[in-house]
C-alpha positions in Angstrom: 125.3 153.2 80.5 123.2 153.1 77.4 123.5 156.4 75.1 120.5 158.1 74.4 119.5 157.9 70.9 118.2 161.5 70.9 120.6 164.2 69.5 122.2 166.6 72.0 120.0 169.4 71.3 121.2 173.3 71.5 120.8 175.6 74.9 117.7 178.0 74.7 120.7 180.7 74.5 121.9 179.1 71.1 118.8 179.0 69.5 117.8 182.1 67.5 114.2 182.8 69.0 112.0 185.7 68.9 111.6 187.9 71.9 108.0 188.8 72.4 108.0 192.3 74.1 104.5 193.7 73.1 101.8 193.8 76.0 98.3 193.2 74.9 96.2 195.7 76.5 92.5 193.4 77.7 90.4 196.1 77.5 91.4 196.4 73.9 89.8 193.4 72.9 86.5 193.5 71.1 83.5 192.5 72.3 80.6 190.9 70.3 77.5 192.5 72.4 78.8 196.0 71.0 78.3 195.4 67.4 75.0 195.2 65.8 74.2 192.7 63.2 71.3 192.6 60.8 70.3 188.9 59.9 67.3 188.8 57.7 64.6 186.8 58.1 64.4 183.8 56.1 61.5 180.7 55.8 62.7 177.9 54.9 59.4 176.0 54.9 59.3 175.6 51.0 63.2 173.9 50.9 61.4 171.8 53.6 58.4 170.8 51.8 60.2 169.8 48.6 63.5 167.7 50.5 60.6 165.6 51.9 58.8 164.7 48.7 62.0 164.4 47.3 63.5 161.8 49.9 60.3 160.4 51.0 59.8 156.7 49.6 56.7 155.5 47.9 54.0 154.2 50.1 54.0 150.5 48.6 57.6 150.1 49.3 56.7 150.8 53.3 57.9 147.3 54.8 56.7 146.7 58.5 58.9 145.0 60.1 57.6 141.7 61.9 59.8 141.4 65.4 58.3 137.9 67.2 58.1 138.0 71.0 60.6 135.4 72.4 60.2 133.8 75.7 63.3 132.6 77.2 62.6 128.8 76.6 62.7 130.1 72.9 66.2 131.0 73.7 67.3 128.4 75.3 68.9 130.5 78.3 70.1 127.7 80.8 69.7 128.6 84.6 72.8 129.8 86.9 73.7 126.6 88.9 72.5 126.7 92.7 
């Protein structure tokens, strides 16, 4: 029989491991919807204006982009044999 190339490892008793004894009481936990929070208004709109002039590029260097219509005797597609 082949060995096992894992090390014996110790019994849960051997190891030293905490013992968790507290009890969490759920109604103790906090709860969101209680709490009031005051978030100001704020307009972006100007931060908006100014990231688009910034990142917008210049008119002439618009390119349209020509896509040709292809038929499928432009691409050569062979028929399934019957």
């Amino acid at each position: 029989m082949n060995e096992s190339p894992m090390p014996d490892l110790p019994s849960w008793d051997e190891l030293d491991l905490p013992v968790l004894d507290e009890v969490v009481d759920e109604s103790a936990v906090p709860v969101l919807a209680e709490e009031v929070l005051d978030v100001p208004d704020f307009d972006f709109s100007s931060e908006l204006d100014v990231m688009q002039q910034t990142l917008a590029p210049p008119d002439h260097a618009m390119a349209e982009l020509e896509i040709p219509e292809l038929t499928l005797e432009d691409l050569d597609v062979v028929s399934p044999a019957s």
